[in-house]
N, C-alpha and C positions, 0 to 999 in steps of 0.2 A: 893478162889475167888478173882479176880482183883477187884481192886478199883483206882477210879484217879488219874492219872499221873503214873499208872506201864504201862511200856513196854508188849504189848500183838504181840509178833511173828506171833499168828497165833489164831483160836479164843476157845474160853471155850470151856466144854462141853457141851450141850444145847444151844448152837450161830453157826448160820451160817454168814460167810463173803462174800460181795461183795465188788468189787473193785470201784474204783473211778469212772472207767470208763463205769461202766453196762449202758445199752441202757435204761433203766429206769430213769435215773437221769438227769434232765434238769440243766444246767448253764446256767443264766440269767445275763449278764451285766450291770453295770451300766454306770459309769463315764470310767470305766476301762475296760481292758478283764480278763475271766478266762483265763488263760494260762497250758496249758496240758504240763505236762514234764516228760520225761522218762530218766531213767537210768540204761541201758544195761546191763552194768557192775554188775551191783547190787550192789554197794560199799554205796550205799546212806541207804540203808536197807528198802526203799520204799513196801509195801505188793503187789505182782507180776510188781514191777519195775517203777511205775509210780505215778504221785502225779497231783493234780489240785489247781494251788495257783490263790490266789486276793492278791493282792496290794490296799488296799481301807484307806480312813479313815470315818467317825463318818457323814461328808455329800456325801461318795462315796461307797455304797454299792452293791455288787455283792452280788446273792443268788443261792442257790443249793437246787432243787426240786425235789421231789419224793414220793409215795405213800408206806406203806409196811402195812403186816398184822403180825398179832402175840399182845403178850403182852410186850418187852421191846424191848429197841433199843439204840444201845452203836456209839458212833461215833470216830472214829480213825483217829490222827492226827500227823503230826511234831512240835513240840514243840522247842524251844528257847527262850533268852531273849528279840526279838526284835520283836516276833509276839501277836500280838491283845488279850486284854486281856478280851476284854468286848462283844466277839461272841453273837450269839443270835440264839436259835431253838425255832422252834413253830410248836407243835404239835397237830393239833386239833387244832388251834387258841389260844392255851396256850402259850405262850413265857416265855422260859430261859435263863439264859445267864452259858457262860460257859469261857474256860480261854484255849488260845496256849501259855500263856505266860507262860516258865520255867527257869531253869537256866540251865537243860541241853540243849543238843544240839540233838536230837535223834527223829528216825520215829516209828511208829507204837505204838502211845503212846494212852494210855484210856484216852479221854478228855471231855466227855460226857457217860451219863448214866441215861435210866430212865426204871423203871419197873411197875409193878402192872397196866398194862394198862387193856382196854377192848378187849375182844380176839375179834377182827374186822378190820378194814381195816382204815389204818392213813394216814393223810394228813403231809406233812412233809417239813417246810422251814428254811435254813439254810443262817444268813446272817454274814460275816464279821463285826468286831468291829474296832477301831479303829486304822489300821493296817493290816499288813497282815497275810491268813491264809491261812494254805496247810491242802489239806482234802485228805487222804490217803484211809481211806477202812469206810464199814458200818457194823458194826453188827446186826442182827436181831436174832428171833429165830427161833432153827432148824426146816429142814419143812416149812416155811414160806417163803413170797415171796415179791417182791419188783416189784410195778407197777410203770407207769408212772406218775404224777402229775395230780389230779385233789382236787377239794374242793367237802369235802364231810358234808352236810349238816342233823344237825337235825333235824328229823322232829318226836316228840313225842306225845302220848296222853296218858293223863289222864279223869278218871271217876270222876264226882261229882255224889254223895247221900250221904242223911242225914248229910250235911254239912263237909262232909268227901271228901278228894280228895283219889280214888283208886286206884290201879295200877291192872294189873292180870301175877301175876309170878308164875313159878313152880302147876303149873294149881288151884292156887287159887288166889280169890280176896287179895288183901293185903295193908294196909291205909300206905299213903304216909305222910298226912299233913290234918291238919284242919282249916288253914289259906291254902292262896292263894300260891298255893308253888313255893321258887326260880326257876331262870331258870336253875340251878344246879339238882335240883329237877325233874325237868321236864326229861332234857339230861340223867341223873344218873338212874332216877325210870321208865318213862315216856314208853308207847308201842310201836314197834318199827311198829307192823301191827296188826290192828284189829282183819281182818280176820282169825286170828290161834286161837280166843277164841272161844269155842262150845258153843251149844246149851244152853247144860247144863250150866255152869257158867253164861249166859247171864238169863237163868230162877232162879236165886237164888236175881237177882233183879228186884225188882217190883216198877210200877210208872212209874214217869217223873226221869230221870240224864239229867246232862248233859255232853256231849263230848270235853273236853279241848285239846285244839291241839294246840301247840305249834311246830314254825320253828323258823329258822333261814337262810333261804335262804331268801336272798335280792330280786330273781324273784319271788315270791311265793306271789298273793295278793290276792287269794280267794282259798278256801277250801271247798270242799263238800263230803259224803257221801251217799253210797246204804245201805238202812237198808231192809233189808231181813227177811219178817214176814209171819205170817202164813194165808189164804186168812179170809178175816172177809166182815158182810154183813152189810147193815143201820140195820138190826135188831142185831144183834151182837152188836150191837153198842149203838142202843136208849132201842128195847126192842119192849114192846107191841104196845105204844103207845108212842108221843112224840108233844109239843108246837111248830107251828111255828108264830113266831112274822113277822109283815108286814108293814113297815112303807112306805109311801108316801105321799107326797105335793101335787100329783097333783089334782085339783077337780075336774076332770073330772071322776075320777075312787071310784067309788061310791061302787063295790063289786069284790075286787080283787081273782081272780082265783088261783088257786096251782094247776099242772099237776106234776102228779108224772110218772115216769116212772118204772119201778121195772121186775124183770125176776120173769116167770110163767112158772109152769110145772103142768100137770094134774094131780101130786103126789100129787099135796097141796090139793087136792081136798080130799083128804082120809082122814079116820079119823081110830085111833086105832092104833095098833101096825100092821107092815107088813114089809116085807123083799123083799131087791131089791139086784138081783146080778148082778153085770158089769163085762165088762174084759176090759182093754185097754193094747197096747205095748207100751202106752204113757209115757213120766215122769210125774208125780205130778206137778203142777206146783204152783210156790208160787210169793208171791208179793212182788216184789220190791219199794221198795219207796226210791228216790232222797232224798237227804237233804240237804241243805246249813247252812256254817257254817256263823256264825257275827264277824266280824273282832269285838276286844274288846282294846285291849292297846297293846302299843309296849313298849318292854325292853330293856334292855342296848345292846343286840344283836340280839333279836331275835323277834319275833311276838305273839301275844295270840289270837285263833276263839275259840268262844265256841257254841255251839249246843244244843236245848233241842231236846230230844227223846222221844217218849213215849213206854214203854215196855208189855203195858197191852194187845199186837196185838200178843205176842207170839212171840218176835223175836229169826231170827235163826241165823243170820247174819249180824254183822259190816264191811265194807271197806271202805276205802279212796279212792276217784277215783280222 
């Protein structure tokens, strides 16, 4: 297995290569241009004959953008003593720095290297150091693919009960943190969609939670959900009977009224046991209830809403809309 500053010809087993120049990869100028250069000949040793250098220094920097999926990604460079020693990649909004500066003279060299990622879809910026630097080819892994540049944002939730923050993996509940958990926490543990938890897992808790939903998108300033329950009625609810309290100031109103409105059906009239058959080609239909979430604090990047639910309606269904 390569490691840093060896000559990679051509790439591993389990890495596929794109070149410099794939339709995916943005160059962004700054003070300077990227400048495209090809050599025919092949004599330069360039990976399919072409290179893209910056000329920058430390307040002139040029970047290289692009999105890829997979878990690692290796970056392939030209290496000498007179190129930039202090690069920089930011993956996910992670920044590394990394080194063109060598004492040989040579292309297609391992100058970067990072693995053990999230198998998902990476955000990917590349900025020269102080100096210049030639970007030859990208490693990804095989099967994997290389998009165009966008920022891709977290947006995660976590479960509070009984003073527990939870998560739901591998189809069970599972405790993250009993304090308020980082925003690492949230990104690393945190669900990516509600909606994929069933029935079942949402009936194994009972009560009020609450719904912690953590972003990191800069547009992102209100949050709500559809909680999906099972239909319930005021009698579901209070029961036989129930208090209404009635306050007012005015003195004119000396014996205030309550109109109740309520559905009637000539079944209710019956008493006993008795059996009713229907048919419909209809679907069941169940209740959706809106929810908004409350903006609560912001973090060093990202945002915190949290939500109370109540679960005691039978819920069937979480989503973020």
């Amino acid at each position: 297995m390569a490691v840093i500053g060896d000559v990679l010809t051509s790439p591993e087993s389990g890495w596929a290569r794109y070149n410099d120049n794939d339709v995916n990869i943005s160059y962004i100028d700054g003070n300077s241009e990227w400048k495209y250069g090809n050599d025919s000949s092949g004599t330069a040793g360039y990976w399919q004959n072409d290179i893209h250098t910056y000329t920058g220094s430390t307040s002139d920097k040029g970047s290289m953008k692009f999105n890829f999926t997979g878990t690692k990604i290796r970056l392939i460079c030209r290496v000498t003593t007179s190129y930039a020693a202090d690069n920089s990649i930011s993956i996910d909004g992670v920044v590394e720095n990394f080194s063109t500066n060598n004492n040989q003279n040579v292309s297609r060299v391992l100058v970067y290297e990072k693995i053990g990622l999230e198998d998902k879809e990476h955000y990917v910026e590349v900025k020269n150091g102080d100096g210049q630097i030639v970007l030859d080819a990208i490693d990804i892994e095989t099967e994997k693919t290389l998009y165009p540049y966008k920022v891709i944002n977290n947006n995660k939730t976590l479960i509070f009960k009984n003073d527990e923050y939870i998560t739901y993996v591998n189809d069970n509940w599972s405790l993250v943190n009993t304090s308020l958990p980082t925003e690492t926490q949230f990104i690393d543990s945190g669900i990516n969609d509600l909606s994929i938890i069933p029935e079942s897992a949402w009936s194994q808790l009972t009560g009020d939670i609450e719904i912690c939903y953590y972003s990191d998108d800069p547009n992102k300033n209100e949050v709500a959900f559809n909680i999906e329950t099972e239909p319930f009625t005021l009698y579901d609810e209070f029961g036989d009977s129930m208090d209404i309290l009635y306050y007012t100031d005015d003195p004119t109103v000396t014996e205030p009224k309550l109109e109740i409105t309520a559905n009637y059906s000539p079944i209710d009239e019956l008493d006993g046991d008795f059996e009713v058959v229907t048919w419909t080609n209809g679907q069941p239909e169940e209740v959706n209830e809106p929810v908004e979430s409350v903006y609560k604090e912001a973090s060093v990047d990202g945002d915190l809403y949290r939500t109370t639910i109540d679960l005691s309606k039978g819920t069937k269904r979480v989503e973020g809309v």
